[in-house]
N, C-alpha and C positions, 0 to 999 in steps of 0.2 A: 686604493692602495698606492703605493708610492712606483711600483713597476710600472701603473699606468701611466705615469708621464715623464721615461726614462727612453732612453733611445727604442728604435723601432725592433732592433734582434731582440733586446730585454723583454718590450711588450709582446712580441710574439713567442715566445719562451711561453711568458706566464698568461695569456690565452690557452696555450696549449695544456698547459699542467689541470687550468681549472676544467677544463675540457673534459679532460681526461677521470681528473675527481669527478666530477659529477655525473660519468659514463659508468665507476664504479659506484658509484653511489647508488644511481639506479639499478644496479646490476643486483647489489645486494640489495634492495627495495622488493626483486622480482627472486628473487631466490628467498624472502624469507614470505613468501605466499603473498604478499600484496598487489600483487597485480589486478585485482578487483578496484582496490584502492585507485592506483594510477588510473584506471579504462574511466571508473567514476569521473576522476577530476578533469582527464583531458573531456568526457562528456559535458560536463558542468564548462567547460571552457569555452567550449562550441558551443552551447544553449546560451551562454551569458552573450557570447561575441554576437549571435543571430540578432536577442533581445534589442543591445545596443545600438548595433545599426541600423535597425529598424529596418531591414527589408522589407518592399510590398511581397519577396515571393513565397508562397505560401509552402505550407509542410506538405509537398508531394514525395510519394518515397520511391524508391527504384522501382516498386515492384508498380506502382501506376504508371510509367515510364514506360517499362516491357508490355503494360499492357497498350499503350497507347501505339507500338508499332504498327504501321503498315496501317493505320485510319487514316482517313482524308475530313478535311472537310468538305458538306456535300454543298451541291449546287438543287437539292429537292427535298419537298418538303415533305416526303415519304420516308426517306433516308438520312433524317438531318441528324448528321456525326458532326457533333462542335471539331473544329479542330485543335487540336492541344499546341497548349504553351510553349513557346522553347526550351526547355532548360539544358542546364546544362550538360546533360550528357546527351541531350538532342545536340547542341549544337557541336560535341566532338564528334557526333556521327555522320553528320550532315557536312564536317570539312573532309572525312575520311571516303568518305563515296563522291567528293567535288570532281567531274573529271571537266578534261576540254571539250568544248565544244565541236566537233571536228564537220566539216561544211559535207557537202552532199553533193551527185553530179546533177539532182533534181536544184539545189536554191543557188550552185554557184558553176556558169558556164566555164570562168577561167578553167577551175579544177578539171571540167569535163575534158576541155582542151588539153592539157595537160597530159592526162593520163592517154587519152587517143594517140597524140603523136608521143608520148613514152612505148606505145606497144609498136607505132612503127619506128621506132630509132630501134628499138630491142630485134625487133624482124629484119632488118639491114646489118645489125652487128652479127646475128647470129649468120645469115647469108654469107658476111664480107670470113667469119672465123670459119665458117662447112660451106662451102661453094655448093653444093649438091641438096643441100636442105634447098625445100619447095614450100613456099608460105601458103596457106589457107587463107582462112578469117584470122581478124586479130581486133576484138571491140573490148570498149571499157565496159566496166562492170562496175559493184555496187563499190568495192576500196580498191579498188586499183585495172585491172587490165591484163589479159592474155592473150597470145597465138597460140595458133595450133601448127606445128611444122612435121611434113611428110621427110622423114632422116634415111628412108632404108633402113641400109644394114648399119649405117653408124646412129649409135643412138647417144642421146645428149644423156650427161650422168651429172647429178647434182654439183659436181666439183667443177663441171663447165657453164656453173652458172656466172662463176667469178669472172670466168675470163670474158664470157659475157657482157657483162657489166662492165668491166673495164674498157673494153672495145666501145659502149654506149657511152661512158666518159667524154672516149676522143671526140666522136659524134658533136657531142654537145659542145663543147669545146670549139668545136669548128665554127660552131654557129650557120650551119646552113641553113638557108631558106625553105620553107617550106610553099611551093608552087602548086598552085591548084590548074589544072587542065579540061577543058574540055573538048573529046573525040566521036568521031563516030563511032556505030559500034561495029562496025567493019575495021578499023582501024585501031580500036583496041584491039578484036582480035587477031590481028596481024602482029600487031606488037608482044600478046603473048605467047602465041605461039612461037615466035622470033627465040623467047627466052626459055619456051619450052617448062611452061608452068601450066602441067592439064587441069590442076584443080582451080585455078583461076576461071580458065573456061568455061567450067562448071556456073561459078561464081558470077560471068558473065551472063550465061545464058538466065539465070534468075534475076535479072536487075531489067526490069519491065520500063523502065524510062528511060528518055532520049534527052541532049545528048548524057553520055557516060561519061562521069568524071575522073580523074586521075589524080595524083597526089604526089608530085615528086619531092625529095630531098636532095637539094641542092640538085646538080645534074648525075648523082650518083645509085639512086635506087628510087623505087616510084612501086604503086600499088592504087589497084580500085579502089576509093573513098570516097564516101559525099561528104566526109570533113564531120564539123569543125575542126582545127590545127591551131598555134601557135602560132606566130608570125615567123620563127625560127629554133632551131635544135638551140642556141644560146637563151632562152626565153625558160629553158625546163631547169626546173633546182634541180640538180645532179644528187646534191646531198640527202635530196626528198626523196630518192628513188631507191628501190630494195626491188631483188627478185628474191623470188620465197621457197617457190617447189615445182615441181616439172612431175607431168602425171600423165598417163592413156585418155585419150578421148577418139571415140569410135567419128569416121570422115559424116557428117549431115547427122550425127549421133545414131547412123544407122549400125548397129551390132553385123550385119553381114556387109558393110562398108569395111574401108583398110582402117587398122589400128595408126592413128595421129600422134607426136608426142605434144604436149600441152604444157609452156612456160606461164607461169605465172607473175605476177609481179603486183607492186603497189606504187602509186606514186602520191604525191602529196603538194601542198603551192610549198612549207616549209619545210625544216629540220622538227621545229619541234613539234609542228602536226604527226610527221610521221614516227618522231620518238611517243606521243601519245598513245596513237593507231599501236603500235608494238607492246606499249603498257596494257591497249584493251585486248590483244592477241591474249597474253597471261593471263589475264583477268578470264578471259572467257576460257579458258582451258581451265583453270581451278576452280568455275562455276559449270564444267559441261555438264550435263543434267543424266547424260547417261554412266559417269561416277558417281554422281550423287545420288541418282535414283538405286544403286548398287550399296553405298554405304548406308543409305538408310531407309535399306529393303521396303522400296515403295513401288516397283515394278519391275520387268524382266518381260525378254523375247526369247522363248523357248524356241529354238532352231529344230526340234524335236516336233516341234506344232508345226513349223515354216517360217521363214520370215518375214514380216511386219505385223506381226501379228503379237498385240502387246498383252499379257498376264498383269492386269489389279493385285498387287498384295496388299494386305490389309488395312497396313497403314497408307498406300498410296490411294487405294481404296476410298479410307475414311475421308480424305482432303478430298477427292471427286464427286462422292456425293454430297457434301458440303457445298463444294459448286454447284453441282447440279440443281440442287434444295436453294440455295441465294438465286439463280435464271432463272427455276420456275418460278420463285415466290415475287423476283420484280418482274416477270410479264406478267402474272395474274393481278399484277397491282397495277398495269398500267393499259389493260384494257385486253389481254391477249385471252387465247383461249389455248389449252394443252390437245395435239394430237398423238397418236399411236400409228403407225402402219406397219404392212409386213416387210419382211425384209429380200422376198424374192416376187415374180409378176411374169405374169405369162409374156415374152418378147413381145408381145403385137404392142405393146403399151408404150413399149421403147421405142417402137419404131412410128409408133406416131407421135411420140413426144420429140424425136429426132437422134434424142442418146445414140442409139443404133450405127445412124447416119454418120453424125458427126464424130461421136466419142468411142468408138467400136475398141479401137487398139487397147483405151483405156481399162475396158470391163470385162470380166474374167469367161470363162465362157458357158454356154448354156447349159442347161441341164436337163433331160427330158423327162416329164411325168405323163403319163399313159396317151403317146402320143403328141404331147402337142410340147413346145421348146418353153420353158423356163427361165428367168433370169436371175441371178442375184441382183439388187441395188447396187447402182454405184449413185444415186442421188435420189433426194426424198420430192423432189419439186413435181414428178407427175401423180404422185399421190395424194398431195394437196390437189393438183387440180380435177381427180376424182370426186372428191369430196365435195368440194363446191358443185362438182356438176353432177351431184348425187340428185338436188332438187332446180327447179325455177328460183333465182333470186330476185326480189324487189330493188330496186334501188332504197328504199330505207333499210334494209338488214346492212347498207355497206357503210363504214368499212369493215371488212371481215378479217381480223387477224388472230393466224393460227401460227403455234410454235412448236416443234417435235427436236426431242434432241433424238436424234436417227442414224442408227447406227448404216454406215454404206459402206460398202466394199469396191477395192478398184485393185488393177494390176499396175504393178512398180515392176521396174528390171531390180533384181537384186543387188547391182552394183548402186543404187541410186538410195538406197530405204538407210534410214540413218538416225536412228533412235524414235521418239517421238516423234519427231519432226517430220519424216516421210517411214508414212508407214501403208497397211494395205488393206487393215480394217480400223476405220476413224467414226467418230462419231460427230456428226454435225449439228451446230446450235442450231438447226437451222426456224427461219420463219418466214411467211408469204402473205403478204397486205393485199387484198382484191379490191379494190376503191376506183370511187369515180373518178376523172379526170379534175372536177374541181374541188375534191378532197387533198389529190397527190402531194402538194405543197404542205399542207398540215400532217399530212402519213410521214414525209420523208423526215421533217425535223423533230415529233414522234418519236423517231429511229435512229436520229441522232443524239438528241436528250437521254433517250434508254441506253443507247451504246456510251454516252460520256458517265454515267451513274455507275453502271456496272463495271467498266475499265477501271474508274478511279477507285472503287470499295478495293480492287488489288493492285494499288499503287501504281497507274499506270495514266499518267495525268499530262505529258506531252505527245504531239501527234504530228504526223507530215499527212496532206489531203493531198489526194490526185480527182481531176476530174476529167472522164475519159465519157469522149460525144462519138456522135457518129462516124463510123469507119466507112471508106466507098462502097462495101456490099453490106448491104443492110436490109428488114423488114419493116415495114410499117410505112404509114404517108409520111410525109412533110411536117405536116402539122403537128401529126402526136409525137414526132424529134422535137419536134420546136418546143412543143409544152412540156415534153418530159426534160427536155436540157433546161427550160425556165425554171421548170421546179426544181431542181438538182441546184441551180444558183442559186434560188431565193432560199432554198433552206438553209446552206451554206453562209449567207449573207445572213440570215436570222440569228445563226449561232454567233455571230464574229469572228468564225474560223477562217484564216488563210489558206490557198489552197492554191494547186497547180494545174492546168490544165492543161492535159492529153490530147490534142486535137487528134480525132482519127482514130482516140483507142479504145473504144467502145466495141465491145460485142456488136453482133450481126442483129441481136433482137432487142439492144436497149442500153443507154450511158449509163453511168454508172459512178458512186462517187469507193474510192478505195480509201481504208485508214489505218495507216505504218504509225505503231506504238513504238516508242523509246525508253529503253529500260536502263538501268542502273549504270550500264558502263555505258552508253553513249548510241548502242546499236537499235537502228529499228526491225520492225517486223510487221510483216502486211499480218496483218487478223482480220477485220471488219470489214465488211464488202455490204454494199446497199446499190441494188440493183435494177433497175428497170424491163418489163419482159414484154414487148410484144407481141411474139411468137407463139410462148403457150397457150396464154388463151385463145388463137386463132386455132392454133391446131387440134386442140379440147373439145370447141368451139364454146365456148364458156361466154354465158352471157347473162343481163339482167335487165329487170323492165323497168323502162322509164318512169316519169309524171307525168308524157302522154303515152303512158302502153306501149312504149315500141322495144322492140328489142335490143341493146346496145353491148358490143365487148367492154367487163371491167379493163383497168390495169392494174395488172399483175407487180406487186415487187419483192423481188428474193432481199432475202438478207440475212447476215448471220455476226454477231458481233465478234465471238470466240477466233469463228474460223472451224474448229475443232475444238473437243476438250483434249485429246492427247495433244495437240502442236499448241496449245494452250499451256498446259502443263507443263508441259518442258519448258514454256517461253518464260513461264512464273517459275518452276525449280531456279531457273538460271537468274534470274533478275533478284531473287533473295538470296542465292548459294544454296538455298535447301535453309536457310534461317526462315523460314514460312511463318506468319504475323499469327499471335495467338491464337485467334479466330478462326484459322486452321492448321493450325500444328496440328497433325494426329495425335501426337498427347501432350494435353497442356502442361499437367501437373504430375511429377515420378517422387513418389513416396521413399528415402531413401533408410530402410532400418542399420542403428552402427551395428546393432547383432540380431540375432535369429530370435530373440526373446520376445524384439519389440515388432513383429512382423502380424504379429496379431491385428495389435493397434493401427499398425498400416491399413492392414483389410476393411479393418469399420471405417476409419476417414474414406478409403476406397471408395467404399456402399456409398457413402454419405455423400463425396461430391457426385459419381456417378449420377444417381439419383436427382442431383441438382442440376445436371446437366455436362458436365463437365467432364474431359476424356484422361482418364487417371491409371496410370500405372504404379504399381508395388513391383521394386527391383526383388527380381529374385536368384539372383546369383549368391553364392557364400564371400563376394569379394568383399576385402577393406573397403572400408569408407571411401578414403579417397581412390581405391581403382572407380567404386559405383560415381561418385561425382563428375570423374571422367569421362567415364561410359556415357552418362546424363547430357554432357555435353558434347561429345561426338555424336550423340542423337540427336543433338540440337535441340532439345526440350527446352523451352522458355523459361520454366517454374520447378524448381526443385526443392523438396521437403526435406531435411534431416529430421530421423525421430532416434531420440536416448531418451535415458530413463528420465531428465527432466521433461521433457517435453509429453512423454505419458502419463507424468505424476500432475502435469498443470492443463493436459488437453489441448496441446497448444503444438504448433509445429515450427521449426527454424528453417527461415526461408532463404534461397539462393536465387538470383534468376542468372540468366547468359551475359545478359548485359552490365551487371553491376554488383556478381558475386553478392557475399552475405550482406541478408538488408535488415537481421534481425528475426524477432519472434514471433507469431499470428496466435490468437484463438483458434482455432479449428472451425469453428461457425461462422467467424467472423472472415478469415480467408475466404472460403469458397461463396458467401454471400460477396464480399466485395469482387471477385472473380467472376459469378456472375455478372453484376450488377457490369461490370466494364466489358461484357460480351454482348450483353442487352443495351446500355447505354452510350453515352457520350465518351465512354473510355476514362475518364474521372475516378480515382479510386483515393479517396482523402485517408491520411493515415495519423495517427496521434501523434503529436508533437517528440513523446520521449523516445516514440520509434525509430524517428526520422535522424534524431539527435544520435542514437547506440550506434545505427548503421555509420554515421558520420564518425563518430568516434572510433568505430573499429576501422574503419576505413582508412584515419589518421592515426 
């Protein structure tokens, strides 16, 4: 037309008019019932446009997609889960959970430094604002760094944190130096008594090394330290630095000690580390597991029973023994054998296993049966070494490995228990390898292989390794340190894992390698502990006979990948939000009827997948449609069915998942067979070209 090549207001005019006509054009298209019409053509538009480009990627539909969440590919050829393809709505999923990587005080000293003298500039500002505040301790921690300050009767109120903070400004500003000293320890305590700080004293009297060091800022405040520091208060991002909250902490956390007040704080090397750290604050608060295990009634601590003491509901239930069913079934695939024991034992047991000795405070107290004292369990480890020392062992029966997941009970102060996480009846994965000294090496990486399969089936496929050796009080020779720290490296070394080592932090009866998972927003979490024991088999006196007949101690080694199934639990609700991968959803598949006629139909597909294996709910409320869709997804269900009278008239159901809304129609046979098939298999669920095409088209 001749408006197209007339000045640019004309041509924009008549853009807009034709705009406009073919807005009503449509309109009256979709008011005289054609709308089947258009869905067709823009389908046929999409099918032609795939054709023409020839894409290699294949017709996967959303619903293969949902099923493919939360698989790995494996690294064993027991478990081998191909891993799926990208597509594309993996890959908006995968920029949407991108977070920073934020450094650790385990792989970066600077940071450690950092945060150490950020709690002493914070301990000096607060002294120079309350003259009368008395510092304690004041150590970094896993994001940041606390004191503890004795206030009296003036107590710190969250509104003084600011001024706080502002005071550590000037601090840093100044740029003072940070001086390290070293005094006698006659001479420190002269010094604190000068300033009239008893709980340093304290502080003193427990620091067993000569000489005692000191820590001054610039010449204006100073404090016991063995460092490390900063070179100067001008060396700390001021902007990296946040205090957060001020709480009770009991003096040596003794409950009949004086009540402490406790600042907290974070620090960071930048600005935008610590704008991150604040992103995974939120993150973690909209994933805490104990809202989420509330909205989708999967467990509960009845204060009415006591506290830490957790109630299974049904659906939380269902997901735990699902667990439970995938542990046993990879230890009995990889050589283990299942135990049982009870859950209480006459004290003498404890007290030659040492529990008693050492762990007294921790377990709850005795109970007498006709006579003689009682205990609950607080661990399963001397019950295995009954068992073993039930008979004589050969040296060929070893290695002997047994796994109980065993329920033990322990005492927590009430102010300390905190959902899942700390609770007072847990159950532990636990398991105990008795083997030769020249098996050890082959057992330990065994137990790393089993612990990397099982981790990654629930998406948990980064790790931070600690290796913690001998501490100054220890049991055992020379020798079997020597061998047991060799094989704790060469397994380590076997796997190609990186690792840190603890010099000194090893148990009294054996090193040990510890393994901190990394979940979805950036945080770790100690779970997996593989342990070395020279103690209980001594004290058992557990032994077995050579290939010359002689008598010799196995070694012993604990281990447990979980940790727990409840601190487990909670560490998976949190890491999915409660979106838990099909596999374990408590219910995979909710049958949604639009009216009460077709509820029937619901129930036989019900039977039908039930029967196939598959965990199926029929909504049964009288809500609309779409309240039930809603409901569906505030459940987090993965797989949702609409059923009307088409879908009864053709046996067929209209599918929805979480991730990719309507994807189209299924057979009834054909759903729950490929919903198997992606529960059993490689996660692969191929779907027919014109299905793939409809979802696309409704979609556009």
């Amino acid at each position: 037309p001749a408006w197209m090549t007339t000045s640019k207001p004309i041509r924009s005019a008549g853009w807009l008019c034709l705009v406009c006509f073919s807005m009503f054009a449509a309109f009256g298209l979709l008011t005289n019932g054609s709308l089947k019409h258009l869905r067709a053509a823009v389908s046929s538009q999409v099918r032609s446009r795939r054709l023409m480009s020839r894409s290699p990627r294949c017709a996967t539909s959303a619903l293969q997609r949902v099923m493919n969440i939360g698989r790995r590919g494996a690294t064993r050829q027991d478990n081998s889960f191909e891993k799926p393809r990208m597509t594309r709505a993996h890959s908006t999923l995968a920029k949407e959970k991108e977070v920073m990587e934020l450094p650790t005080n385990n792989n970066n000293e600077n940071l450690l430094r950092i945060r150490h003298t950020t709690a002493h500039v914070m301990a000096m500002a607060v002294q120079k604002l309350f003259p009368d505040a008395q510092v304690t301790i004041g150590p970094w921690i896993d994001n940041g760094f606390y004191y503890d300050f004795h206030t009296g009767d003036q107590k710190l109120q969250e509104d003084d944190l600011k001024k706080i903070k502002k005071e550590m400004d000037k601090i840093i500003k100044a740029d003072l130096p940070l001086v390290r000293e070293e005094v006698t320890r006659e001479e420190a305590k002269k010094r604190i008594e000068a300033i009239n700080e008893p709980y340093k004293l304290e502080i003193l009297d427990a620091i067993k090394t000569e000489p005692v060091t000191i820590y001054h800022i610039g010449d204006q405040w100073w404090d016991l330290c063995a460092g490390p520091h900063v070179e100067s208060t001008g060396k700390l991002p001021r902007t990296a630095i946040e205090l957060q909250s001020i709480a009770g902490a009991y003096w040596r956390g003794d409950e009949s000690r004086e009540m402490l007040q406790r600042i907290y704080g974070t620090a960071w090397e930048s600005k935008d580390q610590l704008k991150a750290y604040k992103t995974m604050l939120q993150e973690a608060k909209r994933r805490d597991h104990r809202g989420i295990g509330q909205k989708l009634d999967l467990f509960s601590i009845q204060e009415d029973a006591g506290g830490g003491l957790v109630f299974w509901h049904p659906k939380g239930a269902a997901i735990r023994q699902l667990i439970e069913n995938f542990w046993k079934d990879e230890h009995l695939q990889n050589g283990y054998e299942l135990l049982y024991t009870p859950h209480v034992a006459n004290l003498d047991l404890w007290k030659t296993s040492g529990h008693f000795d050492f762990y007294k405070d921790g377990m709850f107290d005795q109970m007498e049966i006709e006579g003689d004292q009682y205990q609950i369990k607080p661990m399963n480890c001397p019950f295995h070494c009954l068992v073993y020392k039930d008979k004589l062992r050969s040296y060929r029966e070893l290695p002997k490995r047994w796994a109980e997941l065993g329920t033990v009970y322990r005492y927590e102060r009430s102010g300390t228990l905190h959902g899942l996480f700390r609770v007072r009846g847990f159950t532990q994965d636990d398991a105990h390898i008795f083997c030769l000294p020249e098996q050890l090496e082959d057992e330990l990486v065994g137990v790393l292989d089993l612990t990397e399969s099982i981790l990654s089936r629930f998406g948990f496929d980064k790790y931070e390794i600690n290796l913690s050796t001998r501490p100054e009080k220890s049991v055992g020779s020379d020798e079997i340190w020597d061998k047991a720290e060799t094989a704790l490296k060469g397994a380590l070394k076997r796997k190609g894992w990186d690792y840190v080592v603890d010099e000194g932090g090893g148990a009294f009866y054996g090193p040990k390698i510890d393994l901190k998972i990394k979940d979805a927003i950036g945080r770790t979490w100690q779970c997996s502990t593989v342990q070395c024991d020279f103690n209980l088999p001594e004290r058992f006196d557990l032994e077995y006979v050579n290939s010359e007949s002689q008598r010799k101690r196995p070694i012993m080694v604990h281990r447990a990948i979980f940790g727990s199934i409840e601190r487990f639990f909670g560490i998976l609700t949190e890491n999915t939000a409660g979106d838990f991968p099909i596999w374990l959803a408590p219910t995979q598949l909710k049958l949604l009827p639009v009216t009460e006629s077709f509820r029937d139909f619901c129930n036989e597909v019900k039977a039908k997948a039930v029967r196939a294996g598959l965990r199926v709910e029929v909504d049964q409320s009288a809500e609309r449609l779409g309240k039930q869709i809603r409901n569906a997804e505030m459940e987090k269900v993965p797989v949702v069915a609409v059923v009307g009278q088409k879908e009864v008239d053709g046996n067929q159901l209209a599918i929805r998942t979480r991730k990719d809304g309507d994807i189209g129609t299924f057979d009834v046979d054909d759903l729950i067979s490929k919903m198997v098939e992606a529960m059993k298999g490689d996660g692969n669920l191929p779907v027919p070209e014109e299905k793939m095409s409809a979802a696309e088209a409704e979609s556009a």
